[in-house]
N, C-alpha and C positions, 0 to 999 in steps of 0.2 A: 504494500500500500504506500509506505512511505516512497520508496520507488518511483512509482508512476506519480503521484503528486510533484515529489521533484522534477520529475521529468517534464509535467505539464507545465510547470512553471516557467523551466527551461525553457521551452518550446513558446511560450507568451512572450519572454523577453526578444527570442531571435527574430519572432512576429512581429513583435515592435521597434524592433532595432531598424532591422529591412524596411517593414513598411516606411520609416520617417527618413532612413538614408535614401530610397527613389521618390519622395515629394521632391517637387521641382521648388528651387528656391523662393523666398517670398518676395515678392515684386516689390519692386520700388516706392514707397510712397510719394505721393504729390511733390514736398516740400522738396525729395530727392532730385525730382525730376526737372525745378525748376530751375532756368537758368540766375545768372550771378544777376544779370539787370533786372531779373522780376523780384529776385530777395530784396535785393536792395530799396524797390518801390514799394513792397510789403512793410520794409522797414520805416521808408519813410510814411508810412500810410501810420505807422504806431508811433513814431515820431510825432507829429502833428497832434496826436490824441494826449500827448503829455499836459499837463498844467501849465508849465513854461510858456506852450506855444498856442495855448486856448488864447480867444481872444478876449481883449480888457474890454471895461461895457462901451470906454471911449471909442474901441475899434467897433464893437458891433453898431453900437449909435452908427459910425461912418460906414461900414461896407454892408450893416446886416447878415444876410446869413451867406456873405463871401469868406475866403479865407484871408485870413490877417498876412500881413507881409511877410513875416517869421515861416508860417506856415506852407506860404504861394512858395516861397525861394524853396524850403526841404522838399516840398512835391516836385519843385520845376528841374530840378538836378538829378532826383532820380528821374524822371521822366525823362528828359534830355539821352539818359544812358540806355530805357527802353525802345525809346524811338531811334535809335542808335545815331544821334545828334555829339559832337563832342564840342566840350566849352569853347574850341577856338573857331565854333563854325559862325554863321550871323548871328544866332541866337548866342545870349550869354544872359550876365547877371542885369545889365542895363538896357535889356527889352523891358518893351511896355508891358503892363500890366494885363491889357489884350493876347497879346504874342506868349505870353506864359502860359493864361489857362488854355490858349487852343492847344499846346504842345501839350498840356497836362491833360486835356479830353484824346487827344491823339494817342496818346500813350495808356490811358485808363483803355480803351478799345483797345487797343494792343496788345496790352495786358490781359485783357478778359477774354481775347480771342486764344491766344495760345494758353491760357492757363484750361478751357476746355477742349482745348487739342490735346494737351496731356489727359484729361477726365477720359478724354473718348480715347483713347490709345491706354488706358491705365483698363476700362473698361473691356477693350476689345480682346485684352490681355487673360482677362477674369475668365 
């Protein structure tokens, strides 16, 4: 009796060893997959959310519910990097106020297109 228990046992561990050494590795998560300019926008997206960079009520009085200048410039520089723009092209820090948030909606579209490029390639995966 004792025998065959040991043995079954045995025979469970080699069952599970196998089984889990031919699982096919686990895929990559999202954050893996993204590249260095989308982190970076992600970053500055939680930048902006800090206290520092919230806006004072003096700023809301003036722009309402726009982003304060603190905030425009951390968004505008990652942005710059997703739209693959680099600071010594026309755009830099002394574009107008205009010229920032189109690069900053250009770049949010950008952003959200290939971040469900990876969903749908993470998915086709599954």
């Amino acid at each position: 009796m004792k025998k065959t228990l040991l043995s079954a046992i045995f025979a469970s561990i080699f069952c599970v060893a196998v089984s889990c050494s031919t699982e096919r590795p686990s895929l990559a998560s999202i954050e893996d997959m993204k590249s260095t300019e989308m982190t970076s926008f992600d970053k500055a997206l939680k930048e902006i959310m800090k206290p520092e960079n919230l806006s004072t009520p003096e700023e809301k009085a003036r722009w309402g519910a726009q982003l304060n200048d603190r905030a425009l410039t951390i968004l505008f520089n990652a942005s710059l990097k997703v739209v693959g723009k680099n600071e010594n092209n026309r755009l830099s820090e002394n574009s107008s106020r205009l010229e920032k948030e189109k690069v900053i909606v250009q770049a949010t579209e950008l952003y959200f297109s290939k971040l469900n490029a990876i969903k749908a390639k993470q998915k086709a995966e599954n």
